[in-house]
PDBQT receptor file of N, H, CA, C and O in Angstrom, charges set to zero:
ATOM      1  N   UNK A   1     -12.471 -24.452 -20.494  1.00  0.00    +0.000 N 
ATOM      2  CA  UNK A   1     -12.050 -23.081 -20.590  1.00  0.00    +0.000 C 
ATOM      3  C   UNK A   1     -11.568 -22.602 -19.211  1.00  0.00    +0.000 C 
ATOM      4  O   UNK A   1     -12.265 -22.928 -18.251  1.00  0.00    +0.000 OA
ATOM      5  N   UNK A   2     -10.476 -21.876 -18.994  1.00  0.00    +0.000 N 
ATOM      6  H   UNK A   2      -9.909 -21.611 -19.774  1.00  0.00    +0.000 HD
ATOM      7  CA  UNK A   2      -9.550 -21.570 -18.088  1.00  0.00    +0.000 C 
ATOM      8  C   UNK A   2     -10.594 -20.090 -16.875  1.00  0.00    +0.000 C 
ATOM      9  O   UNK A   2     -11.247 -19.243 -17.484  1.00  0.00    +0.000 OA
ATOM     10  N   UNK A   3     -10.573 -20.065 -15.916  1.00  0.00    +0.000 N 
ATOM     11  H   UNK A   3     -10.043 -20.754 -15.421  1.00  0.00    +0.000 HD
ATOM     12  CA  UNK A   3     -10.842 -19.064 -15.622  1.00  0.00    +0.000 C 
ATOM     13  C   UNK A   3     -10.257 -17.876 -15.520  1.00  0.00    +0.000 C 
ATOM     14  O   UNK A   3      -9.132 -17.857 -15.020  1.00  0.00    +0.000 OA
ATOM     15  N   UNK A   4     -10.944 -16.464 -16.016  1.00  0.00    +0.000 N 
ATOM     16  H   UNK A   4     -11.858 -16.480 -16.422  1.00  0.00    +0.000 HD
ATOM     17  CA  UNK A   4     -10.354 -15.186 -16.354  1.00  0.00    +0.000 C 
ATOM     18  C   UNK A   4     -10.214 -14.624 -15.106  1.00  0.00    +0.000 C 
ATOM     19  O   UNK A   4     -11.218 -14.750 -14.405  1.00  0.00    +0.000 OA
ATOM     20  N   UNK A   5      -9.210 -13.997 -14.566  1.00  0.00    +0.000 N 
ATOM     21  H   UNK A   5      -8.395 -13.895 -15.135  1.00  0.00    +0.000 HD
ATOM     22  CA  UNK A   5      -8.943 -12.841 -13.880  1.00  0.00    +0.000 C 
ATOM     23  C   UNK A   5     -10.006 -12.424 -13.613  1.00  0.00    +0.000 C 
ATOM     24  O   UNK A   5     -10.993 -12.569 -14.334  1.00  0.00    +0.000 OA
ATOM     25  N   UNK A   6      -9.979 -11.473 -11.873  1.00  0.00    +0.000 N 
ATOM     26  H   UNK A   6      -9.177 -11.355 -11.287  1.00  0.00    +0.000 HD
ATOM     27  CA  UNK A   6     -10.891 -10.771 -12.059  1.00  0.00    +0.000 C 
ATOM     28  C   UNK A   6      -9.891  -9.676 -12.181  1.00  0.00    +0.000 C 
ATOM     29  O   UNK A   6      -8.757  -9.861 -11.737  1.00  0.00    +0.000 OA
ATOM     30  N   UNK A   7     -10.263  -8.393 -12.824  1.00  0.00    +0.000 N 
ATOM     31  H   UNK A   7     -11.184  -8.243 -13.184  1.00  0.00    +0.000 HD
ATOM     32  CA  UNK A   7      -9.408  -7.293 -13.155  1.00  0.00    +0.000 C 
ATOM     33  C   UNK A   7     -10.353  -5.936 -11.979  1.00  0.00    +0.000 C 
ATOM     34  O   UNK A   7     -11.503  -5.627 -11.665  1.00  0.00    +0.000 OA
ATOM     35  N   UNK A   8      -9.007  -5.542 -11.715  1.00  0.00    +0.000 N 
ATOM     36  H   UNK A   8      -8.073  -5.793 -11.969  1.00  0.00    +0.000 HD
ATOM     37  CA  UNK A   8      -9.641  -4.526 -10.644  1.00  0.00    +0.000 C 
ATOM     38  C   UNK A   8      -8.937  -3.316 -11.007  1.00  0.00    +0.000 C 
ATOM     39  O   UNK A   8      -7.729  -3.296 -11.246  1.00  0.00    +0.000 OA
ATOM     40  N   UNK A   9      -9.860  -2.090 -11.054  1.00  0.00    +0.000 N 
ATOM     41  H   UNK A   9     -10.841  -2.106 -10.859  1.00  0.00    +0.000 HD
ATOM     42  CA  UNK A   9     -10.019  -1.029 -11.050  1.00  0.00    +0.000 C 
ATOM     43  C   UNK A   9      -9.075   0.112 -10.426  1.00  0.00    +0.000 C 
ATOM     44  O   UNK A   9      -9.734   0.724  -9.585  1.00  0.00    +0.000 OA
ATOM     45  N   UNK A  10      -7.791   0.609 -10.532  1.00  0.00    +0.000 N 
ATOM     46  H   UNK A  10      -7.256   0.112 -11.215  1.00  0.00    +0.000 HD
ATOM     47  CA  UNK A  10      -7.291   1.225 -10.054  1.00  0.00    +0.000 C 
ATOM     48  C   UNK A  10      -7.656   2.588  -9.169  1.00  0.00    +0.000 C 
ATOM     49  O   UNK A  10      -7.798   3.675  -9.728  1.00  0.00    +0.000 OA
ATOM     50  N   UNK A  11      -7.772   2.440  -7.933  1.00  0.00    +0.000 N 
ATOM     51  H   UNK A  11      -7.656   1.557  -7.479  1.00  0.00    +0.000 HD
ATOM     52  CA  UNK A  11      -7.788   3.719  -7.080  1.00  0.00    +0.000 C 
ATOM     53  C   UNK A  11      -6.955   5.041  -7.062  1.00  0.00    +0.000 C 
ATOM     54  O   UNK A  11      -5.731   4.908  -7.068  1.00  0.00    +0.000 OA
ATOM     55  N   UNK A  12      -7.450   6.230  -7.041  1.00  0.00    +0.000 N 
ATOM     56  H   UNK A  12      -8.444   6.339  -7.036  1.00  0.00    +0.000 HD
ATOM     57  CA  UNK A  12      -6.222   7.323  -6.650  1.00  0.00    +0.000 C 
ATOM     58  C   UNK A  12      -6.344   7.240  -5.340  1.00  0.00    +0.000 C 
ATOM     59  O   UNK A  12      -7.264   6.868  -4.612  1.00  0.00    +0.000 OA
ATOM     60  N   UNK A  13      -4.739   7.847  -5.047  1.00  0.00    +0.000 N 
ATOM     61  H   UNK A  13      -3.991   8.149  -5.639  1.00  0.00    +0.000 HD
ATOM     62  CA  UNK A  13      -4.592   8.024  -3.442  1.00  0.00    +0.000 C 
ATOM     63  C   UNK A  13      -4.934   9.312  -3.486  1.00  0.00    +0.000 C 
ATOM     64  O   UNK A  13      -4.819  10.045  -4.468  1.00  0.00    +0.000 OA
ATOM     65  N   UNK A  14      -5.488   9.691  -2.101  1.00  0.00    +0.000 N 
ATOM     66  H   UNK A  14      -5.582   9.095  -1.303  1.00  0.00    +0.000 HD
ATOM     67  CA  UNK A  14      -6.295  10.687  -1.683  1.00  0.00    +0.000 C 
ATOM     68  C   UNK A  14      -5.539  11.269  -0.528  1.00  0.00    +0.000 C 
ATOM     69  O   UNK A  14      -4.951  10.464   0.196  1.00  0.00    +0.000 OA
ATOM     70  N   UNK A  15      -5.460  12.627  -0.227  1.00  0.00    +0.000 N 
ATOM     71  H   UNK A  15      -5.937  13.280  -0.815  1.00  0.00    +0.000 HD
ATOM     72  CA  UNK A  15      -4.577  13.118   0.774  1.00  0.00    +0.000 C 
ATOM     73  C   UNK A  15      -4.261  12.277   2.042  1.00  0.00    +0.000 C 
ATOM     74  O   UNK A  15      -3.259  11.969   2.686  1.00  0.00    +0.000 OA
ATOM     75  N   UNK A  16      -5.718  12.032   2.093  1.00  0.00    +0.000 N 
ATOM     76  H   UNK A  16      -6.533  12.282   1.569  1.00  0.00    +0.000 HD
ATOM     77  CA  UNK A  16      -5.646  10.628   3.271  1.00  0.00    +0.000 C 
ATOM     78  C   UNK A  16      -4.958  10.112   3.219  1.00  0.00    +0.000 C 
ATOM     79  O   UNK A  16      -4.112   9.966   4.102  1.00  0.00    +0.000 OA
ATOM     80  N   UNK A  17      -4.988   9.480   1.955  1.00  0.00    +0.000 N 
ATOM     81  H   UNK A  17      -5.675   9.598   1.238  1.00  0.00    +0.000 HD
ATOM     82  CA  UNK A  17      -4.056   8.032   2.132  1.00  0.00    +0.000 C 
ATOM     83  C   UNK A  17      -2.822   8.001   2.032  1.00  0.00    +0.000 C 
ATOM     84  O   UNK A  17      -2.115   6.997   1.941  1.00  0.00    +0.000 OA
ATOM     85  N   UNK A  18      -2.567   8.885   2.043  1.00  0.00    +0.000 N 
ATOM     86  H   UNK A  18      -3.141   9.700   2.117  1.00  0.00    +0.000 HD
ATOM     87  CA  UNK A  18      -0.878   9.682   1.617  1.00  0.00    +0.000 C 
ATOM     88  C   UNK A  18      -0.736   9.951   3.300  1.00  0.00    +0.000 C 
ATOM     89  O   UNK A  18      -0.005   9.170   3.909  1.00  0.00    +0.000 OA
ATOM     90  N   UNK A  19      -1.122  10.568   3.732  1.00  0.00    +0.000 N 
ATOM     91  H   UNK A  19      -1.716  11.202   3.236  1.00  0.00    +0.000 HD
ATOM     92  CA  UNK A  19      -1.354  10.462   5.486  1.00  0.00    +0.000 C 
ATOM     93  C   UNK A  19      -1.014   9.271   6.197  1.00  0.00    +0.000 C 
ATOM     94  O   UNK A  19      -0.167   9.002   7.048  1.00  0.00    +0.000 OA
ATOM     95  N   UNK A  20      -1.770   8.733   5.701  1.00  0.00    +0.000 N 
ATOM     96  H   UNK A  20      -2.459   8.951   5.009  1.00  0.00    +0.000 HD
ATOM     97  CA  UNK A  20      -2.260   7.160   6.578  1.00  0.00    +0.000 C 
ATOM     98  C   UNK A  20      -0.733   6.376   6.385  1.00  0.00    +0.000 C 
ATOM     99  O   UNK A  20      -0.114   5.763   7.255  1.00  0.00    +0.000 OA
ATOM    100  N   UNK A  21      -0.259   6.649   4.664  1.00  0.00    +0.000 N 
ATOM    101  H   UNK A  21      -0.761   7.147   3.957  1.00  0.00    +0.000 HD
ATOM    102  CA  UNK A  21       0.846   5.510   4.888  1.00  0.00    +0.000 C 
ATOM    103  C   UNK A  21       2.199   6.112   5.497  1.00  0.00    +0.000 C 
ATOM    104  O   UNK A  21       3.059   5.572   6.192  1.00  0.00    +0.000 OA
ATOM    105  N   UNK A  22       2.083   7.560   4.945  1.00  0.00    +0.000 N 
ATOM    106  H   UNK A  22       1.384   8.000   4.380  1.00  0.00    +0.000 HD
ATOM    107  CA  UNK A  22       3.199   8.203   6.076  1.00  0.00    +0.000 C 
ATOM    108  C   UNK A  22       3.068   7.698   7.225  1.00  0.00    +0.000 C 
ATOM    109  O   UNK A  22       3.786   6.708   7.364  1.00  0.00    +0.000 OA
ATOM    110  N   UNK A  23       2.048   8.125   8.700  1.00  0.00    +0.000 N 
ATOM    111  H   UNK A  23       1.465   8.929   8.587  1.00  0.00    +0.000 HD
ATOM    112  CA  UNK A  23       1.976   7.334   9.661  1.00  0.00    +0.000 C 
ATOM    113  C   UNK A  23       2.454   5.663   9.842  1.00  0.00    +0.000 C 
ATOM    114  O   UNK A  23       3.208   4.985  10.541  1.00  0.00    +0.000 OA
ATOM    115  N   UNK A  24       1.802   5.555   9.091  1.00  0.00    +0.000 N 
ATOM    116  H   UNK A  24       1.190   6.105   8.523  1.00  0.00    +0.000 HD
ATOM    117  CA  UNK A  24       2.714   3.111   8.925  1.00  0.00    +0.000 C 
ATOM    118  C   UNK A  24       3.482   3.246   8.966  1.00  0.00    +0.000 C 
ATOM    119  O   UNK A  24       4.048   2.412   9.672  1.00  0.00    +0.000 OA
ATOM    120  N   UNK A  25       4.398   4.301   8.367  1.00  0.00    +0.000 N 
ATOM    121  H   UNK A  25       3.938   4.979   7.793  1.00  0.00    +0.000 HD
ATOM    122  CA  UNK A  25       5.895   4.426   7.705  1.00  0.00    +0.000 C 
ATOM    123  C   UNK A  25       6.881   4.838   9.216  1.00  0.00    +0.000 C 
ATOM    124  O   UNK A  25       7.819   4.213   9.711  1.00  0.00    +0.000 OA
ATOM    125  N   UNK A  26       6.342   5.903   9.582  1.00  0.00    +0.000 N 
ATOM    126  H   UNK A  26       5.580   6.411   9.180  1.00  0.00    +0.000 HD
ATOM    127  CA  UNK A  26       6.837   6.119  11.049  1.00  0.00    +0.000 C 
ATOM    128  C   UNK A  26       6.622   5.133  11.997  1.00  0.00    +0.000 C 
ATOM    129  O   UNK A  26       7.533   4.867  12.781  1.00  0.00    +0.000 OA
ATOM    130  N   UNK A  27       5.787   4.671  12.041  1.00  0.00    +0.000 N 
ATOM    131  H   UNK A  27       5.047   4.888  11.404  1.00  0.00    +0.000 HD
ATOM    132  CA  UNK A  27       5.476   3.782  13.277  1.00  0.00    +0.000 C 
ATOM    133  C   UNK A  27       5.925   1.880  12.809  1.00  0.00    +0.000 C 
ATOM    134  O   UNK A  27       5.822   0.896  13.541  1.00  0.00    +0.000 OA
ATOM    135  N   UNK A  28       6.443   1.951  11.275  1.00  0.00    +0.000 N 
ATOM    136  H   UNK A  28       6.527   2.751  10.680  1.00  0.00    +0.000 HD
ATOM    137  CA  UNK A  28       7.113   0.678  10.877  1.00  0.00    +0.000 C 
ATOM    138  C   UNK A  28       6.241  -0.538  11.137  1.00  0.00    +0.000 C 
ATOM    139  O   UNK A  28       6.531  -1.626  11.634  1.00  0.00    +0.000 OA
ATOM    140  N   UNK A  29       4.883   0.029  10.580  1.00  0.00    +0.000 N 
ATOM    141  H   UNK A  29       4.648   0.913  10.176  1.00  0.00    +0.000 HD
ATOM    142  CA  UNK A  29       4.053  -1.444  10.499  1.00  0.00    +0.000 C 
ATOM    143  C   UNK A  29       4.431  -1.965   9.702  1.00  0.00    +0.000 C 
ATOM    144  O   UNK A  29       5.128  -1.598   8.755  1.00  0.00    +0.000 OA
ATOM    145  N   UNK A  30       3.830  -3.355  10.097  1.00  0.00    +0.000 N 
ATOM    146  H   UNK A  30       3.265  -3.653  10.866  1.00  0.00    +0.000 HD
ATOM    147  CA  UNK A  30       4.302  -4.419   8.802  1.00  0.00    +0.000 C 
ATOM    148  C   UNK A  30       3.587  -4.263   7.265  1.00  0.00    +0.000 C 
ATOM    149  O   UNK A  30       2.432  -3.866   7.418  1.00  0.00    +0.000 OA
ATOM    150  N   UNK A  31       3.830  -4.399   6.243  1.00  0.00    +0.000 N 
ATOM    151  H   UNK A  31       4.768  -4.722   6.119  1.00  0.00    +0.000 HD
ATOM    152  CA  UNK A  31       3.002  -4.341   5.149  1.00  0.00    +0.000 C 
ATOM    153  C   UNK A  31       1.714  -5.255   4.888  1.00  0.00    +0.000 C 
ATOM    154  O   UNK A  31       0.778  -5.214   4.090  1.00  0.00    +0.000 OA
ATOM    155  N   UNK A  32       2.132  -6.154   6.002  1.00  0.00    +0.000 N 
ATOM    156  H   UNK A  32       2.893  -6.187   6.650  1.00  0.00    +0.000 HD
ATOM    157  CA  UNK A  32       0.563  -6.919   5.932  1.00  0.00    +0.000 C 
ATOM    158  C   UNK A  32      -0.459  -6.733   6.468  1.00  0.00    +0.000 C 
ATOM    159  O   UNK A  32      -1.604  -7.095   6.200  1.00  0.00    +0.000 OA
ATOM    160  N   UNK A  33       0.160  -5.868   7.633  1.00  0.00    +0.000 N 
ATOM    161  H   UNK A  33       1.090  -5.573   7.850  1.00  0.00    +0.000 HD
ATOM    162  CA  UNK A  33      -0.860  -5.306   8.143  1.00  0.00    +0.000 C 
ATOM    163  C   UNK A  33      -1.961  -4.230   7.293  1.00  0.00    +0.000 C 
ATOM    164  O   UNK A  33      -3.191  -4.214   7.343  1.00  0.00    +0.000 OA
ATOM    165  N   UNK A  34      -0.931  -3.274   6.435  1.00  0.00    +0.000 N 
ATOM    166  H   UNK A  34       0.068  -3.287   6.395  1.00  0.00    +0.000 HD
ATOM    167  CA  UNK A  34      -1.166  -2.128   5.893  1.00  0.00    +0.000 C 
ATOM    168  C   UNK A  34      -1.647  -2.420   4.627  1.00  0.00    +0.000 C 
ATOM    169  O   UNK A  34      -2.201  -1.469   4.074  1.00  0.00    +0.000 OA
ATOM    170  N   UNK A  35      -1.580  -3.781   3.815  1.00  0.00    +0.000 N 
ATOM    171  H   UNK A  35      -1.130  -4.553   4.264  1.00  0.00    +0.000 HD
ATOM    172  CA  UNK A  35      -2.505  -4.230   2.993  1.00  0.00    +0.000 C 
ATOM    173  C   UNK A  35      -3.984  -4.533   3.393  1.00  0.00    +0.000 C 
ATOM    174  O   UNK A  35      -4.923  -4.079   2.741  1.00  0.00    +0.000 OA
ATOM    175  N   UNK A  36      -4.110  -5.135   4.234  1.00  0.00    +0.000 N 
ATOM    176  H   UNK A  36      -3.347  -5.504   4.764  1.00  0.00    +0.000 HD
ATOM    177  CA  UNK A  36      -5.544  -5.586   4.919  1.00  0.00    +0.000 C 
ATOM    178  C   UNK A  36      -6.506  -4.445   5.116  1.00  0.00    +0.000 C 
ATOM    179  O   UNK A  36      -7.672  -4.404   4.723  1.00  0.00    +0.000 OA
ATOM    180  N   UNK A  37      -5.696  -3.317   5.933  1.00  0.00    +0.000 N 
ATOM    181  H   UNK A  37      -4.749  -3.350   6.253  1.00  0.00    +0.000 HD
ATOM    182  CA  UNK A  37      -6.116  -2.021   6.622  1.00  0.00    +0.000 C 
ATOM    183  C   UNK A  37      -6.805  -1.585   5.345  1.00  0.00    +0.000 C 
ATOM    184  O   UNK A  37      -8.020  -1.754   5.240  1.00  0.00    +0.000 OA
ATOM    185  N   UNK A  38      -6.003  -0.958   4.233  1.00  0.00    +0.000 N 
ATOM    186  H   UNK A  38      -5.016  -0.820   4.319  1.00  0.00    +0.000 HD
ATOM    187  CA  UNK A  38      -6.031  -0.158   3.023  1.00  0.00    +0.000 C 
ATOM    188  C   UNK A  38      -7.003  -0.832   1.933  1.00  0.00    +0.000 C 
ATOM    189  O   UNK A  38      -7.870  -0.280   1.255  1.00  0.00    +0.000 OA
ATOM    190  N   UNK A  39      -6.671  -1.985   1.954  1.00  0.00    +0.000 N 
ATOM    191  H   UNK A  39      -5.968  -2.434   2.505  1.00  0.00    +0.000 HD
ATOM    192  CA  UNK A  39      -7.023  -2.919   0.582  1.00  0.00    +0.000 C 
ATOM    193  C   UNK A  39      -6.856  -2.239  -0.367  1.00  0.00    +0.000 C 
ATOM    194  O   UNK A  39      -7.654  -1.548  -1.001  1.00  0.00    +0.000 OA
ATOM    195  N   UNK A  40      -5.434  -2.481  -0.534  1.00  0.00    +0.000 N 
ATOM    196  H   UNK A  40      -4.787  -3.043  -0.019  1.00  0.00    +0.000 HD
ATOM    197  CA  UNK A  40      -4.380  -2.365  -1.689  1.00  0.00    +0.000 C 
ATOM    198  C   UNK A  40      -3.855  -3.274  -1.627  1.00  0.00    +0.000 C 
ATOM    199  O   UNK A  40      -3.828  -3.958  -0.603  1.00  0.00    +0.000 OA
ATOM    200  N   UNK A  41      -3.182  -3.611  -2.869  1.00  0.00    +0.000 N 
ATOM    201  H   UNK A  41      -3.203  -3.056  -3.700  1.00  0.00    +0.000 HD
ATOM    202  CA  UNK A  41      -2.002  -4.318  -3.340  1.00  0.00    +0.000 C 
ATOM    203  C   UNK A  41      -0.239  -3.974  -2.947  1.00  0.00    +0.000 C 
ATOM    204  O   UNK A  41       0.365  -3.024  -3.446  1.00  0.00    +0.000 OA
ATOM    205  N   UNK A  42       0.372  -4.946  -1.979  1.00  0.00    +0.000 N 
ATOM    206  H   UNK A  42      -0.118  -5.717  -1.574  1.00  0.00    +0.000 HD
ATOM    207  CA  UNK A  42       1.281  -4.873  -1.811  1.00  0.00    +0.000 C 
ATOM    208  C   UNK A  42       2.130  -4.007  -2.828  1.00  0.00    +0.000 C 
ATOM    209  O   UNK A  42       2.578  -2.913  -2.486  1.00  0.00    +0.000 OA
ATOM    210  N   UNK A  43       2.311  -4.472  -3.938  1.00  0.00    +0.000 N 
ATOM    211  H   UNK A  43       1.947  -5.361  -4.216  1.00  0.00    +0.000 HD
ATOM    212  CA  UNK A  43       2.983  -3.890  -4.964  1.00  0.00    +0.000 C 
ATOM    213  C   UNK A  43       2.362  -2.064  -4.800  1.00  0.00    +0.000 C 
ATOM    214  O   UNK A  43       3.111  -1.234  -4.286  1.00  0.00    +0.000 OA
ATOM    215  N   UNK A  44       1.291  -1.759  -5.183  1.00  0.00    +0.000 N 
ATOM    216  H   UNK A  44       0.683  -2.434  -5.600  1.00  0.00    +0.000 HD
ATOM    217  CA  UNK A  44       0.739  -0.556  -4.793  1.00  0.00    +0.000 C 
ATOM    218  C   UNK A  44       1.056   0.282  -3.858  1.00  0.00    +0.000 C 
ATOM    219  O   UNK A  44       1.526   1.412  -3.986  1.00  0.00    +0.000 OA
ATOM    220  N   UNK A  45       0.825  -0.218  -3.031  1.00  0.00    +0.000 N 
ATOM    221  H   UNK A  45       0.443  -1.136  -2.927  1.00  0.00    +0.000 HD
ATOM    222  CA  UNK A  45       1.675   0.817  -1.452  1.00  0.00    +0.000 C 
ATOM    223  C   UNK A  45       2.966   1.088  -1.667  1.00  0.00    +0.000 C 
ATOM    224  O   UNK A  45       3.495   2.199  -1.631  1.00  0.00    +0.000 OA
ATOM    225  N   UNK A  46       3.751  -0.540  -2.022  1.00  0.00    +0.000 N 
ATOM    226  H   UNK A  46       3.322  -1.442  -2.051  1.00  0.00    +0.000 HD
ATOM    227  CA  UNK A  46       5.356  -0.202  -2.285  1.00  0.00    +0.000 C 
ATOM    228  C   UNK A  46       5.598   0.952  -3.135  1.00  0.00    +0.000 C 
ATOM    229  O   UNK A  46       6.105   1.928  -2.583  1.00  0.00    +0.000 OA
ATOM    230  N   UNK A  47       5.304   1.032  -4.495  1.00  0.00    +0.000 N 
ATOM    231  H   UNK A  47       4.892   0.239  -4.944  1.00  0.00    +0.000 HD
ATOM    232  CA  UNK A  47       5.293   1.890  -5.471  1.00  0.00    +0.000 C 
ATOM    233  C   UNK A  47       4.991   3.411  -5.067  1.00  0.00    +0.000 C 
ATOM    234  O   UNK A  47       5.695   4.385  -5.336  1.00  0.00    +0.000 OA
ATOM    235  N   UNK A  48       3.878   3.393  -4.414  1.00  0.00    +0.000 N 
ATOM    236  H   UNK A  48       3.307   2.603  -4.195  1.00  0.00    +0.000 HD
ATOM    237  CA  UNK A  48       3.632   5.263  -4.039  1.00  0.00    +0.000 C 
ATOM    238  C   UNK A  48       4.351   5.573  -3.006  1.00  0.00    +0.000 C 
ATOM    239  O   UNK A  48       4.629   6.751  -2.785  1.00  0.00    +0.000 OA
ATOM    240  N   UNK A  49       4.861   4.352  -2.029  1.00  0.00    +0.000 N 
ATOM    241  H   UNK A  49       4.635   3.395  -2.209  1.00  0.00    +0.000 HD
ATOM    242  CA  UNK A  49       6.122   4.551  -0.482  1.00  0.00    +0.000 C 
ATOM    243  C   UNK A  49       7.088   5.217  -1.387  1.00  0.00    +0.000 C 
ATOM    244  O   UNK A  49       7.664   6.244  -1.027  1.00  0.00    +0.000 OA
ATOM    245  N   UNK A  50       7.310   4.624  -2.659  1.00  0.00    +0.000 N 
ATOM    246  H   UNK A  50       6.842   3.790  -2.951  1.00  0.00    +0.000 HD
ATOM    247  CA  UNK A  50       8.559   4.661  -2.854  1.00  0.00    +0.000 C 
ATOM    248  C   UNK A  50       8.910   6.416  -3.905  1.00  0.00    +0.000 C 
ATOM    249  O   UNK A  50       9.916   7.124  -3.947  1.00  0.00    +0.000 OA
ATOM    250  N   UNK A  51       7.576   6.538  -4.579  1.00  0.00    +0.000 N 
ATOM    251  H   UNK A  51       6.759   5.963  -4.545  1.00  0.00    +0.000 HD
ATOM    252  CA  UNK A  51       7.177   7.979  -5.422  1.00  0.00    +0.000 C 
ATOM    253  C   UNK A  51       7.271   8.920  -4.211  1.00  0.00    +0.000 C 
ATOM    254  O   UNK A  51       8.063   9.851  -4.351  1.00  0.00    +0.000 OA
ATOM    255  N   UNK A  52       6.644   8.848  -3.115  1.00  0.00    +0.000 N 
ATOM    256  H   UNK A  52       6.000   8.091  -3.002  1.00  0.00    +0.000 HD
ATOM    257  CA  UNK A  52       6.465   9.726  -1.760  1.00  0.00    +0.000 C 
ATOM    258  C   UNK A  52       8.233   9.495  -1.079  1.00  0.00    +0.000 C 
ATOM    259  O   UNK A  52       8.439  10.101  -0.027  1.00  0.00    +0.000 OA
ATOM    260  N   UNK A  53       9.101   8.893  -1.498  1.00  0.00    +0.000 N 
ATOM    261  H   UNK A  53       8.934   8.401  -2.353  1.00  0.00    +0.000 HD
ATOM    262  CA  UNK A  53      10.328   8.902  -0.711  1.00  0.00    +0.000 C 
ATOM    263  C   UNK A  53      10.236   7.967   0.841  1.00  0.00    +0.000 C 
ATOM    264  O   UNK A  53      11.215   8.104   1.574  1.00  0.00    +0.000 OA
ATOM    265  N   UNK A  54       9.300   7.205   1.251  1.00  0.00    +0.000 N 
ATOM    266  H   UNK A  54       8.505   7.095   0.655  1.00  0.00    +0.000 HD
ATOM    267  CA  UNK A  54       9.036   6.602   2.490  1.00  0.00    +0.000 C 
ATOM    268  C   UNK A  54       9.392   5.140   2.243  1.00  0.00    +0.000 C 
ATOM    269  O   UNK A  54       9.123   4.665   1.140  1.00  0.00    +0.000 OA
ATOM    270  N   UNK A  55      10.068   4.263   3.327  1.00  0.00    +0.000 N 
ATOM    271  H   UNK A  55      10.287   4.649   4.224  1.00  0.00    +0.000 HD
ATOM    272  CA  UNK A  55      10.024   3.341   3.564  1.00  0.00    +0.000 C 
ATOM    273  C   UNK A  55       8.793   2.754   3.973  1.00  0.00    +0.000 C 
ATOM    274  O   UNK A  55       7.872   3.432   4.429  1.00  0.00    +0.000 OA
ATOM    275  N   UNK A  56       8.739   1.427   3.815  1.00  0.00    +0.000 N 
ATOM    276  H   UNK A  56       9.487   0.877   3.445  1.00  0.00    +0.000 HD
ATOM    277  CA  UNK A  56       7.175   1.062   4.507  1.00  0.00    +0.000 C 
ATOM    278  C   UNK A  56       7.882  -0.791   4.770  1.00  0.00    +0.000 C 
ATOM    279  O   UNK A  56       8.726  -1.487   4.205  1.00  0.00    +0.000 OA
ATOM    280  N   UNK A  57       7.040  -0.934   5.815  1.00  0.00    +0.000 N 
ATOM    281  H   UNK A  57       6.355  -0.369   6.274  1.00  0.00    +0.000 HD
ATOM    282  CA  UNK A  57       7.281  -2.363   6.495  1.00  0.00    +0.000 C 
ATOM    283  C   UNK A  57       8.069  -2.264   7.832  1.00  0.00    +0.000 C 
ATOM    284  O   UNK A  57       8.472  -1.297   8.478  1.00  0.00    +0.000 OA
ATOM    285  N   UNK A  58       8.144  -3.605   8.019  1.00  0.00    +0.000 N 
ATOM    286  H   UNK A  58       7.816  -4.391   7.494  1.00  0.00    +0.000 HD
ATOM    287  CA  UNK A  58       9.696  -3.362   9.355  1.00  0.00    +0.000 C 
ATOM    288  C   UNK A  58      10.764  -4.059   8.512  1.00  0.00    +0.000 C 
ATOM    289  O   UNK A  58      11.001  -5.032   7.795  1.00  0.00    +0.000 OA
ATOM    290  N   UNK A  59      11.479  -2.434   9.302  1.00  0.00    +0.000 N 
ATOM    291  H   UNK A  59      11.286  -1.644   9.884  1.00  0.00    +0.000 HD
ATOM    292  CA  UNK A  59      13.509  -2.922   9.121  1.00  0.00    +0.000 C 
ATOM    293  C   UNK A  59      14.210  -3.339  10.056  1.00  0.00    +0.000 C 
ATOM    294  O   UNK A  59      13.821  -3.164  11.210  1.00  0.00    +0.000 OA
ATOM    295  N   UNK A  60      14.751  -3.632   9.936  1.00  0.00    +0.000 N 
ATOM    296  H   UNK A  60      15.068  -3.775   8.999  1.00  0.00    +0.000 HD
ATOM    297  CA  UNK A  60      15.978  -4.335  11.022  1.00  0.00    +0.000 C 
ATOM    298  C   UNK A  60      17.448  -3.344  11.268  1.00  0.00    +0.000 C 
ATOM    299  O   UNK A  60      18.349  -3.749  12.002  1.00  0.00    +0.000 OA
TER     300      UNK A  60
């Protein structure tokens, strides 16, 4: 028998964290960084960067 997923629990973002990634966003941290920091899911951050209008990562 195959092993199941573990399934994880979706977080709300909290004014904070709406804060926190604005700041990444200005200062163009990398997203790996800002996964580790947060413990979120890449996909996750991207998605609310992108609901909030913010870039996130470094651009060139």
């Amino acid at each position: 028998m195959a092993k199941q997923a573990k399934k994880i629990a979706p977080r709300e973002y909290t004014r904070a964290d709406v804060k926190e990634l604005r700041a990444h966003s200005k200062a163009k941290t990398p997203i790996a960084k800002i996964v580790k920091q947060t413990k979120r899911t890449e996909g996750s951050l991207r998605q609310k960067a992108r609901r909030l209008g913010i870039r996130l990562g470094h651009r060139r």
